[in-house]
N, C-alpha and C positions, 0 to 999 in steps of 0.2 A: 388566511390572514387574521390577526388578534389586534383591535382596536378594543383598548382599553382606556375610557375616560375615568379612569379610577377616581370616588369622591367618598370618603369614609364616613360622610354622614347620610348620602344618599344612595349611593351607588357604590358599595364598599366592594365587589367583586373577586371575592376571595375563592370562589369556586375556580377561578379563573386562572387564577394558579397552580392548580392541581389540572384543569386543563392544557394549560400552558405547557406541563413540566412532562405530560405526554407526548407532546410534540415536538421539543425546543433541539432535541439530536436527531430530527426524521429526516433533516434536508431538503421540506418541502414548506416551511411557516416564514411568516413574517411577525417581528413581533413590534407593536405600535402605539406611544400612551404621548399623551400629552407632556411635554418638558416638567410641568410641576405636580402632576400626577403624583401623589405617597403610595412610597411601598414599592414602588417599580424597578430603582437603582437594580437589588437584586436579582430579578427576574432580565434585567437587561444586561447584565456583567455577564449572567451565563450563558444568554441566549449568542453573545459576541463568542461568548467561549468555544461554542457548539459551532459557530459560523452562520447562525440564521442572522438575517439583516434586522437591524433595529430602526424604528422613525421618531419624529415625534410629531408628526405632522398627519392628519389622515393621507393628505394628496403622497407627502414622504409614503406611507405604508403602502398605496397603489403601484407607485413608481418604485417602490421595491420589487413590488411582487412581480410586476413585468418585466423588471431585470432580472427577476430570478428565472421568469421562463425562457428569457434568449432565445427567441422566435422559437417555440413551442417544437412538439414535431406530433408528427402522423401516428397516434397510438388504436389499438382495440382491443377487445377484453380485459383479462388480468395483467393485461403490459402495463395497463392504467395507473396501476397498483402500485409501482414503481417510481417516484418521485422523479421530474423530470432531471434536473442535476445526475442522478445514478442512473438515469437510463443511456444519458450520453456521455457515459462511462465506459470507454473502452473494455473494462474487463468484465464488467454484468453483461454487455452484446455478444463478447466472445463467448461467456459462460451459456448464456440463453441460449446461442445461435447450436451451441453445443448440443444441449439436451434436446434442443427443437427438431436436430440431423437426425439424434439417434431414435427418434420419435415419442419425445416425451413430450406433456406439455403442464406450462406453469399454472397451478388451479389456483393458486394463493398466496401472495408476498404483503409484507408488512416487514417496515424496516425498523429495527428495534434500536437501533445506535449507529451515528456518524460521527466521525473523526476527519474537521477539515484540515485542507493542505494550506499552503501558501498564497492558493487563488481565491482561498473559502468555501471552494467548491470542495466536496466528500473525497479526503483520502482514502482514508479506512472508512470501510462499511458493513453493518450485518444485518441480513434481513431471515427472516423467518417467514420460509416460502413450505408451498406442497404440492407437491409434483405429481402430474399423472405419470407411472411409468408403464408406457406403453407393454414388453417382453412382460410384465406380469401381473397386469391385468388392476391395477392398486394404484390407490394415490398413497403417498408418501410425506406426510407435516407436519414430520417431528425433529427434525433439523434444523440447524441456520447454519444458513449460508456467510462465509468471512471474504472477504475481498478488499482488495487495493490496488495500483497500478503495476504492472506486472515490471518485473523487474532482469537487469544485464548483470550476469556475473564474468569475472575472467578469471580465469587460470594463468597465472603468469611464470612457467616451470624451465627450467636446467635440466635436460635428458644425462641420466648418468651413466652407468656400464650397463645396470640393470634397473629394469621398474622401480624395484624396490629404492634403488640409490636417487631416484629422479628429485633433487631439488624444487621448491614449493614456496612461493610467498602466500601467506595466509595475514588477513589483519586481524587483531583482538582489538572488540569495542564494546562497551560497556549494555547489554541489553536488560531489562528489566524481568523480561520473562527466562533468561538462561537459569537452568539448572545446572552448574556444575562448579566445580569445587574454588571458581575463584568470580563467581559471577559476572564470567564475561563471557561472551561467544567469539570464535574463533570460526574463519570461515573468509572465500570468498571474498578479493573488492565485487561492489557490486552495488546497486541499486535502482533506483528511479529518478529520470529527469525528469520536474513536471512541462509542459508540454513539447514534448519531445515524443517524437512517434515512431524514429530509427531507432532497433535496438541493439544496433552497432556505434551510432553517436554518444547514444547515453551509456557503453560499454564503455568505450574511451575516455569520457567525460569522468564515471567512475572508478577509471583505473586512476586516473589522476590524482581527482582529490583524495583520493586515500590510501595509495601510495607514493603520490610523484611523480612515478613513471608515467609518460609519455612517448606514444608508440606509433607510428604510419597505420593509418585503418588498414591498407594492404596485406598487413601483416596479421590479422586479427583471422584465426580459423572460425567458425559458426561451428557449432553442434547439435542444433535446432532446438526445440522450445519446448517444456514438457513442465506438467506442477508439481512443485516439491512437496504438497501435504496436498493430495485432495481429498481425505476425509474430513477437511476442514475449509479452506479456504479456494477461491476463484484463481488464484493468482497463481500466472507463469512466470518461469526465470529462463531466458533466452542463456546459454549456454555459449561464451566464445572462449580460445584461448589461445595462447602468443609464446612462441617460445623467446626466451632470453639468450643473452650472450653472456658469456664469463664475464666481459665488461659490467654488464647491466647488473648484473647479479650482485658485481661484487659492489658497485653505484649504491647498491638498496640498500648493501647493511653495511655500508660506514659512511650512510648520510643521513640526511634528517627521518629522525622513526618514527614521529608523530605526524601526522594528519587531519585531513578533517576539513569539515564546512563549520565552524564553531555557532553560526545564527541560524544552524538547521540542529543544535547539539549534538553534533556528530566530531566526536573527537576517535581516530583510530589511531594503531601501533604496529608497526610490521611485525609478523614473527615467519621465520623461516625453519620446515621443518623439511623431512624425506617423505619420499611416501611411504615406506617401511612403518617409519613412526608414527605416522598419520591414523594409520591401522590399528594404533594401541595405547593412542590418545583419546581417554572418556570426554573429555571437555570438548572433542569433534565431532560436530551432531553427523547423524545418518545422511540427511540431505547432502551434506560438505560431502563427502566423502564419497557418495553416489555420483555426484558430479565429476569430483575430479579424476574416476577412475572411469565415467564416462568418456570424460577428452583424454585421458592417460592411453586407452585403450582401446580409441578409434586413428592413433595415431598413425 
């Protein structure tokens, strides 16, 4: 916690800022200055930015810090290391519980950037851990680890004569990291409901808003659960998918094309291709396309 009585002729505390600004994305500070404190505004617009709590009160900056532990939990060794918020993180336990089965274990985390959600608590998260890996005898601490809530994709497909002809709804939404020739990615409804823990609920949920379509859970196959980059990040995408009817199909594309959550900036667009074409579309990452001929293929 950061109690800062800033007084520019006494107590100017400018180191403190540079301590500060180490910790303001770690997901584990509180930061705390008196209401007329100088110099603070900035350091507290980002500190909101990041999601760390702000006071102005000392008793405020205690009563933060205990809401941020939410009745605490049972840690030891380098679990410690782990800022309580990201430990009861569904996807760092699954991650950990992972490495911990195949007999590795965590010698070192420090979380270098969070990215909150909508609760404040840690969307996005990256820590820079070092791993003992048991099969070779080595710790491993030159990576970071990327994570966020693991996310429901659907395949929403029209069976044709052949694979190839198999009908495809795909949304195009505007990402910031796409590479490709119109800067948007193409892929997939799909995402994250925050606290939602079925990842058949949040399937549904995300077929909706970013297509419309609304479908009987009944009707939703599973494909099980598997990460689409794990040279990089924690996160898994639960796999379902629903076959359409000519009705529904033809519903998609001569009705509203636009989508979206507009207060999460989620604005999407249907696009409807085959899966022939899918094959030899660049703008279709590898992921998309591993997926959909995962559920294409286990049909």
């Amino acid at each position: 916690m950061f109690w800062v009585p800033r007084d520019l002729a006494t107590l100017p505390g400018f180191t403190t800022n540079v301590e500060w600004g180490r910790w303001e994305s770690s997901g584990r500070v509180v930061l705390g200055a008196p209401a007329d404190a100088p110099g603070m505004r900035y350091l507290a617009h980002y500190a909101r930015l990041h999601g760390a709590p702000v006071a102005d009160t000392l008793d405020g900056v205690l009563a933060a810090g205990l809401a941020l532990l939410r009745g605490g939990s049972t840690r030891s060794g380098t679990h410690r290391e782990l800022p309580l918020p990201l430990w009861q993180d569904q996807t760092v336990r699954t991650w950990l519980s992972a490495q911990e089965s195949a007999g590795n274990r965590l010698r070192s985390a420090r979380v270098v950037w969070t990215w909150p959600g909508g609760d404040q608590r840690p969307f996005w998260w990256a820590a820079h851990v070092g791993v003992e890996i048991a099969a070779e005898g080595r710790v491993k601490d030159n990576e970071v680890v990327l994570g966020r809530p693991d996310v429901s994709a659907v395949l929403a497909y029209l069976p044709g004569d052949t694979l190839a002809q198999t009908r495809i709804v795909l949304v195009r939404e505007f990402r910031s990291s796409a590479v490709t020739t119109d800067g948007y990615v193409h892929e997939l409804p799909g995402g994250s409901q925050p606290g939602t823990a079925d990842p058949r609920q949040t399937a549904l949920a995300e077929l909706a808003e970013e297509t419309g379509l609304h479908v009987d859970p009944a009707r939703l196959h599973s494909h099980g659960v598997r990460q689409p980059a794990a040279t990089v990040s924690a996160h898994r995408i639960h796999l379902f998918s629903v076959q359409l009817t000519e009705a529904e199909l033809a519903a998609l594309e001569t009705g509203p094309q636009s989508h979206g959550v507009t207060a999460d900036g989620e604005s999407t667009t249907l696009e409807f291709t085959t899966y022939a074409a899918l094959l030899t579309d660049p703008d279709v990452d590898w992921t998309t396309i591993g997926l959909i001929t995962a559920a294409l293929t286990a049909r």
